[in-house]
C-alpha positions in Angstrom: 23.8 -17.5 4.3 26.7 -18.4 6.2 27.1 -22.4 5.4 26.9 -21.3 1.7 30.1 -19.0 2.0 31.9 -22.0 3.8 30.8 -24.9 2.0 29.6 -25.0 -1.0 29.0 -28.9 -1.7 27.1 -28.5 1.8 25.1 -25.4 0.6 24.2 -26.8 -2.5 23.0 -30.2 -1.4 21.1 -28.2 1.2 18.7 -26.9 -1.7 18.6 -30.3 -3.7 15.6 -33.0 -4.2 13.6 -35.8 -5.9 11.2 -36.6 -8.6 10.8 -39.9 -10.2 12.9 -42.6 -9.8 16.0 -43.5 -12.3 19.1 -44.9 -12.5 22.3 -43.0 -11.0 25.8 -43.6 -9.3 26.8 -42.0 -6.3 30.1 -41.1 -8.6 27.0 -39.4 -11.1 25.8 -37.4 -8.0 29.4 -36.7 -6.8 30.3 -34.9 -10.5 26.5 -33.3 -10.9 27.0 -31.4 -7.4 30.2 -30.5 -8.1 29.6 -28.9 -11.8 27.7 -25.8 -11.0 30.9 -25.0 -8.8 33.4 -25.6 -11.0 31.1 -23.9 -13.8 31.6 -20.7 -11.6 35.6 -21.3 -12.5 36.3 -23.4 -8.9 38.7 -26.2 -9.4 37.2 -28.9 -7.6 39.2 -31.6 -5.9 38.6 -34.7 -4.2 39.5 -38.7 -4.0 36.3 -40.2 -3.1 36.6 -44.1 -1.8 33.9 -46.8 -2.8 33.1 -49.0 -0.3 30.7 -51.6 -2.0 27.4 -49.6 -2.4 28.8 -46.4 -0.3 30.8 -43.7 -2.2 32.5 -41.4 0.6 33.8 -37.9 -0.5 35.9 -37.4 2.3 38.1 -33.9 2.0 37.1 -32.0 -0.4 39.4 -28.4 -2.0 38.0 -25.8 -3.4 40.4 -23.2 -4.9 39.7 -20.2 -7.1 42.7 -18.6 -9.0 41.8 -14.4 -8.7 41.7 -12.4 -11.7 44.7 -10.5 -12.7 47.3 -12.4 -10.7 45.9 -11.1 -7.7 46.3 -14.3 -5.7 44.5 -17.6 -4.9 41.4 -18.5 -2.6 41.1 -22.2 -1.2 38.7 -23.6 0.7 38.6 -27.1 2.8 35.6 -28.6 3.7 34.3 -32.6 4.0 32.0 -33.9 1.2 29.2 -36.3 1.9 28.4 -39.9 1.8 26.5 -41.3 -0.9 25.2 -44.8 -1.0 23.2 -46.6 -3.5 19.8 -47.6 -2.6 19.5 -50.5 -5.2 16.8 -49.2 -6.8 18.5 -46.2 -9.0 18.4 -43.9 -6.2 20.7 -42.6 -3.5 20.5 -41.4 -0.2 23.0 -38.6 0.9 24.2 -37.9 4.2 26.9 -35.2 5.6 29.7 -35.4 8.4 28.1 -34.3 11.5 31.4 -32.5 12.6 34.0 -31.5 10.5 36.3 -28.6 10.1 36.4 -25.5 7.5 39.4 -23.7 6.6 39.3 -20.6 4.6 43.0 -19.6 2.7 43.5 -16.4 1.0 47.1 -15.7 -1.1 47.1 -12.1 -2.4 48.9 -9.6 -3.9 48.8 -6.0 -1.8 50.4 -3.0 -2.9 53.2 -5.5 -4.3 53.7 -6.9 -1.3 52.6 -10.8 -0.2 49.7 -11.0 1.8 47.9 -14.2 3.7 44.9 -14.9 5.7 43.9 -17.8 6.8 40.2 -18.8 9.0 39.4 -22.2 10.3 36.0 -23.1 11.9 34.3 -26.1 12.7 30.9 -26.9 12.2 28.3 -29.5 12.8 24.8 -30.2 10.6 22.1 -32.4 10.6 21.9 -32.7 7.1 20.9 -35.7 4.8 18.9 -36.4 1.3 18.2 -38.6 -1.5 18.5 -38.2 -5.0 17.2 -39.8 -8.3 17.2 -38.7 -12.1 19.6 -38.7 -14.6 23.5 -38.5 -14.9 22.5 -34.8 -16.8 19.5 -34.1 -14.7 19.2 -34.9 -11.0 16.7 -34.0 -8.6 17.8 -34.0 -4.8 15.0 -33.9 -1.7 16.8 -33.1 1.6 16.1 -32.5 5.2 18.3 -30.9 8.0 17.6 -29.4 11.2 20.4 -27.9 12.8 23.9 -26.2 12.0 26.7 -24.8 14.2 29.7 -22.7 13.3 32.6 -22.0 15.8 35.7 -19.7 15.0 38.7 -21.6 15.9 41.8 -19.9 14.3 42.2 -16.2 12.8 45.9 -15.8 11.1 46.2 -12.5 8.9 50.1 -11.6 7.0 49.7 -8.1 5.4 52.8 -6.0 5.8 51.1 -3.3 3.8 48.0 -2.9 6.3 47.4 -1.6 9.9 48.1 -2.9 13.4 45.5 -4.8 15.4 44.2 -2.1 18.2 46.4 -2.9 20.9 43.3 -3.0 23.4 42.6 -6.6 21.7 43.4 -9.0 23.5 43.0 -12.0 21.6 42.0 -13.1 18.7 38.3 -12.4 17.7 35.2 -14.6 18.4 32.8 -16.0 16.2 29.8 -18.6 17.1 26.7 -19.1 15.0 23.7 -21.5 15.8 20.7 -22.3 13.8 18.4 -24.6 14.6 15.3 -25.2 12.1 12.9 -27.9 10.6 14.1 -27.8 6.5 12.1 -29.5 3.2 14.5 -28.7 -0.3 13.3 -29.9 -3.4 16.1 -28.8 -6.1 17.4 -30.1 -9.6 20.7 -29.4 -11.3 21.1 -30.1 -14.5 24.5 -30.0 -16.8 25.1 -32.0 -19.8 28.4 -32.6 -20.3 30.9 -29.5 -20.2 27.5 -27.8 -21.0 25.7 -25.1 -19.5 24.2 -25.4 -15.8 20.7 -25.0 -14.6 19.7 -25.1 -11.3 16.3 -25.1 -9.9 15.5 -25.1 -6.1 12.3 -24.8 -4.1 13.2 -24.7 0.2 10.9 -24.2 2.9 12.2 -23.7 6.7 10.2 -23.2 9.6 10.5 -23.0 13.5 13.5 -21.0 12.9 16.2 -20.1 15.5 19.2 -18.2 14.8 22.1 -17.1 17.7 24.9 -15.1 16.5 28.1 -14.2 18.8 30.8 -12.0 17.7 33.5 -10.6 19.7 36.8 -8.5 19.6 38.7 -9.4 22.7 39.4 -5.5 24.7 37.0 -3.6 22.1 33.4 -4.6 21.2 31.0 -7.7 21.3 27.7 -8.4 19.8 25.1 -11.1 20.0 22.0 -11.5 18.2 19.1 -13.8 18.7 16.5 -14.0 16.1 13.4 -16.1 15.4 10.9 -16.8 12.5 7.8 -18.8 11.6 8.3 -19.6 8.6 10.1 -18.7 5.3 10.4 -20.0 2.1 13.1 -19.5 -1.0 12.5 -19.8 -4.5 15.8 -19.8 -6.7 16.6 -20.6 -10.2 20.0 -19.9 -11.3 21.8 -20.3 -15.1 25.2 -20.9 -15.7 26.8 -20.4 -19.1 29.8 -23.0 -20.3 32.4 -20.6 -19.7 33.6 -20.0 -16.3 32.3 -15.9 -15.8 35.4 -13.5 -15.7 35.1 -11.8 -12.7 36.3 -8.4 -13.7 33.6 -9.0 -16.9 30.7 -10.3 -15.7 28.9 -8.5 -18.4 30.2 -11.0 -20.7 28.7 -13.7 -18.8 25.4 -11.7 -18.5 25.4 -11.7 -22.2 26.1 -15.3 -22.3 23.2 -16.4 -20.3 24.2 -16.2 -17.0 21.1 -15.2 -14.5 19.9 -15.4 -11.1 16.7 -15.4 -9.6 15.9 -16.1 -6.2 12.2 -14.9 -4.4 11.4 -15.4 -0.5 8.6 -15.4 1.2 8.3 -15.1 5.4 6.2 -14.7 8.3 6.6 -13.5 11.8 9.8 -12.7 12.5 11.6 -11.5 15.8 14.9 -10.6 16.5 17.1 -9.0 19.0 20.7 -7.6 18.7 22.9 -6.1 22.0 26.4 -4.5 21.2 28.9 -3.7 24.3 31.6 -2.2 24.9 34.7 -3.8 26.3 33.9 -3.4 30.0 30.5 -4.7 29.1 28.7 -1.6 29.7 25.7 -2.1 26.7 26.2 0.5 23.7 22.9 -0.5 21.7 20.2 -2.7 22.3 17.5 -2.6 19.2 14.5 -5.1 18.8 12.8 -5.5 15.4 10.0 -7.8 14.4 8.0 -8.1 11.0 5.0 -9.9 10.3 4.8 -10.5 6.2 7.6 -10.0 4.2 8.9 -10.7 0.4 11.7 -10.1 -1.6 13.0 -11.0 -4.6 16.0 -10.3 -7.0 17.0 -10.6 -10.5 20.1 -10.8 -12.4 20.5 -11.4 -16.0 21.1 -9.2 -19.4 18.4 -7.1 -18.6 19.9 -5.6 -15.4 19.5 -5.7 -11.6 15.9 -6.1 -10.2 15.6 -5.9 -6.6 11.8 -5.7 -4.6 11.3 -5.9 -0.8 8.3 -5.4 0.7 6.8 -5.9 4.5 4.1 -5.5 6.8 3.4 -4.8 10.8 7.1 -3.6 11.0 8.1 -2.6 14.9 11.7 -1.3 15.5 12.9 -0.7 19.5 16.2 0.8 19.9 18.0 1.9 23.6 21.3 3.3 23.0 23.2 5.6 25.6 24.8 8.0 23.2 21.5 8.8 21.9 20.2 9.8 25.3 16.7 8.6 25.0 15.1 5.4 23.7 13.6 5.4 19.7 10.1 3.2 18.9 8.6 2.9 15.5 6.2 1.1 14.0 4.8 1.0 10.5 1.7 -0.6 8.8 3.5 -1.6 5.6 6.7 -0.7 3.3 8.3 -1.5 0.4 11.2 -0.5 -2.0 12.2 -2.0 -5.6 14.7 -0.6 -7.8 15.5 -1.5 -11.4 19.0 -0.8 -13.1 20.1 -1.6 -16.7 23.7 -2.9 -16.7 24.4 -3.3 -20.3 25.4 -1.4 -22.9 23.1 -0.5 -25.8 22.4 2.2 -28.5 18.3 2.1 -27.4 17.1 3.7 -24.4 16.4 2.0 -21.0 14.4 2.9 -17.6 16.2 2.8 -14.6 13.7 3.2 -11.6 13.4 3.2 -7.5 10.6 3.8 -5.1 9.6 3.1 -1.7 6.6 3.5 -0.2 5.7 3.2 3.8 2.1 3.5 5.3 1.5 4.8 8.8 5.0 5.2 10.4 4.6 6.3 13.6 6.8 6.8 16.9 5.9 5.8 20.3 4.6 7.9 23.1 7.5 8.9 24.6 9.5 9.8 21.3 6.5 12.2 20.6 7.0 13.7 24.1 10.0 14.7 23.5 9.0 16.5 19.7 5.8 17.8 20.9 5.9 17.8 25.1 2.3 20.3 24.5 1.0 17.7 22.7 -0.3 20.3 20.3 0.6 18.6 17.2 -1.7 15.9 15.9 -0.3 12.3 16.5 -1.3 10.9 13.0 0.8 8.4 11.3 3.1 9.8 8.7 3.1 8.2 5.0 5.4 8.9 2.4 6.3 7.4 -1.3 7.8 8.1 -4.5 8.9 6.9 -7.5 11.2 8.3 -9.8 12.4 7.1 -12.7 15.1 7.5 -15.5 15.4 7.2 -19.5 19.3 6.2 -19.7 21.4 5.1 -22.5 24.3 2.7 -21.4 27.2 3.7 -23.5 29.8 0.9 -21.6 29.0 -2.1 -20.2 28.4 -1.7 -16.7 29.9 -5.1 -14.9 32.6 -4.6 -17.3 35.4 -3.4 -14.7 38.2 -2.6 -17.0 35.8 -1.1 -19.7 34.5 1.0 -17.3 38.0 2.1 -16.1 39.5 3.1 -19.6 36.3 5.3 -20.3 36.6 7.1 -17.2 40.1 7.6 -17.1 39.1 9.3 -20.5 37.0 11.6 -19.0 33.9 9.7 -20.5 30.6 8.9 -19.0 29.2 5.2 -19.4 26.0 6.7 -19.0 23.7 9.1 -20.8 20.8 10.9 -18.7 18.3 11.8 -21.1 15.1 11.7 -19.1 14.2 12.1 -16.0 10.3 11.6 -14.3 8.9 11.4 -10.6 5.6 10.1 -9.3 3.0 8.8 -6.6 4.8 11.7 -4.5 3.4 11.7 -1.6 3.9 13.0 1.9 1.4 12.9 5.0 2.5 14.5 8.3 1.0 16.6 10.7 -2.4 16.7 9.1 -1.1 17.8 5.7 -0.4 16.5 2.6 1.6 16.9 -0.6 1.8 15.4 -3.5 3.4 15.8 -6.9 4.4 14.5 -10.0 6.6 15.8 -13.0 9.1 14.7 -16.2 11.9 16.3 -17.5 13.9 15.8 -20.5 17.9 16.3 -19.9 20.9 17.4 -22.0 23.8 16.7 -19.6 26.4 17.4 -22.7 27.1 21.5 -21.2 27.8 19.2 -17.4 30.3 16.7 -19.3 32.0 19.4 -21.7 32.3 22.4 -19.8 30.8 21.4 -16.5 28.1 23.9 -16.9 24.5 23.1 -15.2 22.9 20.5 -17.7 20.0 21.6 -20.0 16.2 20.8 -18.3 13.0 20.9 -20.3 9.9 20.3 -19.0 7.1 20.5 -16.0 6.4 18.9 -12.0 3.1 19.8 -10.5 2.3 20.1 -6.3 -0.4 20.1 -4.5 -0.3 21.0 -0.8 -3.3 20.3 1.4 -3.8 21.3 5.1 -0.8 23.5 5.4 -2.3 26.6 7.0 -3.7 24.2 9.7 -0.6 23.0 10.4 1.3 26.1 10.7 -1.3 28.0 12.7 -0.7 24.6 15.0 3.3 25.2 15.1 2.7 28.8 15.9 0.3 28.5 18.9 2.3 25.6 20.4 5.5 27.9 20.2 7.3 25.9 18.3 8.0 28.2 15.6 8.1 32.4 15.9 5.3 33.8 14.0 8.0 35.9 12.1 9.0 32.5 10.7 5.8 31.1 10.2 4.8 34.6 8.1 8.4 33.8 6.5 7.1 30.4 5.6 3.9 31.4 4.0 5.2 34.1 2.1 7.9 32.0 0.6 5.1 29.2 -0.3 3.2 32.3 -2.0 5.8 32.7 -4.6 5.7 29.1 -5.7 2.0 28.1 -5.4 -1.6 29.3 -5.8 -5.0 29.0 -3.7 -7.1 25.9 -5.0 -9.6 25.3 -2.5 -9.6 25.6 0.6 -6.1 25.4 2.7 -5.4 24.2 -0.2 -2.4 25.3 -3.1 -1.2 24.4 -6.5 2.1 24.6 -8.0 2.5 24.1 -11.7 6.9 24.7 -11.9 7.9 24.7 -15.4 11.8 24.3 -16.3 12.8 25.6 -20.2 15.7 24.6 -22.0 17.1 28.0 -22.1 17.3 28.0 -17.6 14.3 30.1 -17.3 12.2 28.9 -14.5 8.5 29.6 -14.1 5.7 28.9 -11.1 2.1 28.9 -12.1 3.1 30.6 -15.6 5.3 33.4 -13.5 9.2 33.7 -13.7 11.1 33.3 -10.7 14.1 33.0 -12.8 
C-alpha cells in the first residue's frame, strides 16, 4: 500500500491496537513502534519533545545504508503525538498534513547518481495504546488519506534522457477514503527479536489514482470496495536481514504471513494519450475474493482465489471491445527456497469455472453462430520433486554457482493433474508423472532422461469437429488431418470418446497406447 512505502511509523501505527490496560510511556510507545523498523536494519532518528503529559515526535529520518556500498536511502516523514491518558494508557494521534521526502544516493556504473521525491500527504489517523514496554497492543481508527506529488529530481549521468515530448515533470495524486478498525500488537524485548501481530478491517472503500507524464501518457483509476479485511503476522529475527542473503534471515526466523479477505469490488482505469485521445478504458469488478502469502524457511506460498469475476476492456488498437466473465478462479503456487540434501515439492495450479465472452466477442469468433456458446473451464496442477543445492535468496551464492556453470536446482520429478479443459462441447482431461535425469542437459546439453507415463481422455471431439467443418471454419482436408493425427495418439473408448495412455522410457523411446511412435 502506498502510505506503507512512504511512512513507515504511519503504516505501522495504522495496523496497531489494545487489550487490557497497563502501564506505558509515550517514550515506551515511541521506541516499541520504532523497533520493528530499525530490526529491518533502518536507522531511526528523531528528537521527540515532552510537553507535560504529551510526547510529540515531530520529524522523524529514516535512512537505510544499501548493501555493497551501493548507496544510501533516506526517508522524511512526521511522527505522531502521544499523550498519556493517566490511567497507563495512551492515545495516539498523527499530523493531518505533513510532507514526505524520498532521497536516494547510488552508485551507477561507477558513476554518482541521485533521486530525490517529495509529496505531501494528509490522514485522519489516531489510536490508543496499552500493554507493556515489551508488549503493546495499539487499536486505531482513520478514515481518509491523500498523497500529492510535489517535486521529482533525478541525477544519473549513466541513464537516458527524459522523452523530449515531456513537458514537465510527472504527476502523481492518490486519494482514499475509508471507515478503518486495526487491532495489532508488537512485541520486542530488548535488542530481541520482533513479533508483530495485526488484525485490520476497512470498509466503504474509495480509492482515486492520477498519474501523468506531461506530453506522453496519463492514467486515472477509480476503484471501490465493500469491505476487506487483512490478517498479518510478521517475525523478525535480532539481526538486521542482509539484503543480498535473506536466506540467512529465513533460517534465523524471519517470516511473513499476511491473509485478506474482500467483497464486492469495482474498479475502473482510463489511459490517454497526450492529446487526450483515450488509449484503454477496462472495467473490472469481483465479488468474493482471498489471498494469502507466506514467507518463512519453508519457501514462498502464495494462494488467490475469486468469484463472479467481470472484465470490460475498449481499446482502439484492438479494434473491437473484449467482455469476460467467469464464475470462479484461483491460483496458488508453492516454491522451496532453501537449500537441503532431502527432496522438496514445488507446485502451481489454477483453476477457472465458466469463463465466457460476451455476445459481441462471440460474433466476431463465430458470426454463424454455429458453435455452441458454453462456458469454457480449464485447470491444472503440476507439480515438482526438486532438490535445492544453493540457497535460493542467497544472491551472491547463487552468483558464484552459476558463473560456475552449476545449477542450484535439481529436477528429479515431475507430475501433472486435475487437467482439465472444457470448450466447445468437449472435454479433456489428463494426468501423468515422470521421473527426470537432467545430468545429460547440464553435462553435455543433451535432452534430459524421462521415465514414466501421462494418460488423456478426450470426450466430444468428433461433435465438435463435424461442427467446425459444417460452419466452414475449418477445410475438411484439415479436419480429416486433425483426426488422423489424433488416431496415432489415442484409441476409441466409448462413444466420441478416446484414450491415450503416452509412455516415456529412460532410453527416449516413446510409446501411445503400448505402440512406438518413437
Amino acid at each position: 500500500m502506498t502510505r506503507l512505502a512512504l511512512a513507515p511509523a504511519t503504516a505501522l501505527a495504522a495496523i496497531l491496537a489494545l487489550p487490557a490496560y497497563a502501564d506505558v510511556t509515550a517514550e515506551e510507545v515511541w521506541h516499541n513502534l520504532s523497533r520493528p523498523i530499525a530490526a529491518m536494519g533502518v536507522n531511526v532518528a528523531a528528537s521527540p519533545m515532552r510537553e507535560g503529559d504529551v510526547l510529540r515526535v515531530g520529524p522523524v529520518i529514516y535512512s537505510y545504508e544499501l548493501p555493497e556500498d551501493a548507496g544510501r536511502v533516506e526517508l522524511r516523514s512526521v511522527g505522531p503525538e502521544i499523550t498519556e491518558a493517566g490511567d497507563g494508557t495512551v492515545t495516539l494521534l498523527w499530523p493531518e498534513e505533513m510532507e514526505i521526502t524520498l532521497d536516494v544516493d547510488a552508485v551507477v556504473e561507477g558513476e554518482p547518481a541521485h533521486f530525490r521525491a517529495a509529496m505531501d500527504m494528509t490522514l485522519d489517523q489516531q489510536g490508543s495504546a496499552s500493554g507493556t514496554p515489551g508488549s503493546i497492543t495499539y487499536e486505531t481508527t482513520g478514515s481518509s488519506l491523500s498523497l500529492t506529488l510535489t517535486e521529482v529530481e533525478i541525477e544519473d549521468p549513466t541513464g537516458p534522457d527524459l522523452p523530449p515530448e515531456m513537458d514537465g515533470p510527472p504527476n502523481f495524486a492518490f486519494f482514499m477514503d475509508y471507515e478503518m478498525d486495526s487491532t495489532s500488537t508488537i512485541t520486542a524485548e530488548g535488542e530481541g527479536p520482533v513479533s508483530m501481530t495485526a488484525d485490520v478491517t476497512m470498509t466503504d472503500m474509495v480509492q482515486d489514482l492520477m498519474m501523468e507524464l506531461p506530453g506522453e501518457t496519463s492514467t486515472r483509476s477509480v476503484s471501490t470496495a465493500e469491505q476487506m479485511t487483512t490478517t498479518a503476522r510478521i517475525e523478525l529475527p535480532a539481526e538486521a536481514p542482509d539484503m543480498t542473503n535473506l536466506a540467512a534471515a529465513l533460517s534465523r526466523g524471519l517470516s511473513l504471513e499476511v491473509t485478506t479477505d474482500g467483497s464486492n469490488s469495482q474498479s475502473q482505469s482510463v489511459s490517454s494519450d497526450f492529446d487526450s485521445q483515450v488509449t484503454m478504458d477496462q472495467m473490472q469488478s469481483l465479488g468474493h475474493q482471498t489471498g494469502t502469502v507466506r514467507l518463512n524457511a519453508d519457501g514462498l506460498f502464495f494462494d488467490a482465489a475469486a468469484r463472479d469475476f467481470a472484465l470490460d476492456i475498449t481499446a482502439p488498437d484492438i479494434g473491437f471491445p473484449i467482455s469476460l466473465t467467469a464464475q470462479s478462479g484461483s491460483f496458488n503456487m508453492t516454491v522451496p527456497l532453501m537449500a537441503s540434501e532431502e527432496t522438496q515439492e514445488g507446485r502451481y495450479a489454477f483453476r477457472f469455472e465458466e469463463l465466457n465472452g460476451s455476445d459481441d466477442l462471440w460474433a466476431m469468433i463465430d458470426p454463424t453462430g454455429a458453435l455452441p456458446h458454453d462456458p469454457v473451464t480449464m485447470g491444472l496442477v503440476l507439480t515438482a520433486d526438486l532438490v535445492i543445492l544453493q540457497d535460493l535468496l542467497d544472491f551472491d551464492g547463487m552468483r558464484e554457482m552459476i558463473d560456475a556453470g552449476e545449477s542450484p536446482i535439481d529436477l528429479t520429478s515431475i507430475a501433472f493433474g486435475n487437467f482439465d479443459v472444457q470448450a466447445l462441447g468437449a472435454q479433456l482431461t489428463g494426468d501423468g508423472s515422470f521421473d527426470v535425469d537432467l545430468t545429460p542437459l547440464i553435462e553435455t546439453g543433451a535432452e534430459p532422461i524421462l521415465d514414466g507415463t501421462a494418460e488423456f481422455d478426450l470426450t466430444g471431439l468428433n461433435a465438435a469437429l463435424d461442427t467446425l467443418s459444417s460452419s466452414g471454419m475449418i477445410p475438411p482436408q484439415a479436419i480429416m488431418g486433425v483426426r488422423m493425427s489424433i488416431g496415432m495418439f489415442a484409441e476409441v473408448s466409448g462413444e466420441d470418446a478416446l484414450h491415450s495412455l503416452i509412455e516415456v522410457r529412460p532410453d527416449g523411446s516413446v510409446l501411445a497406447n503400448g505402440q512406438p511412435i518413437r
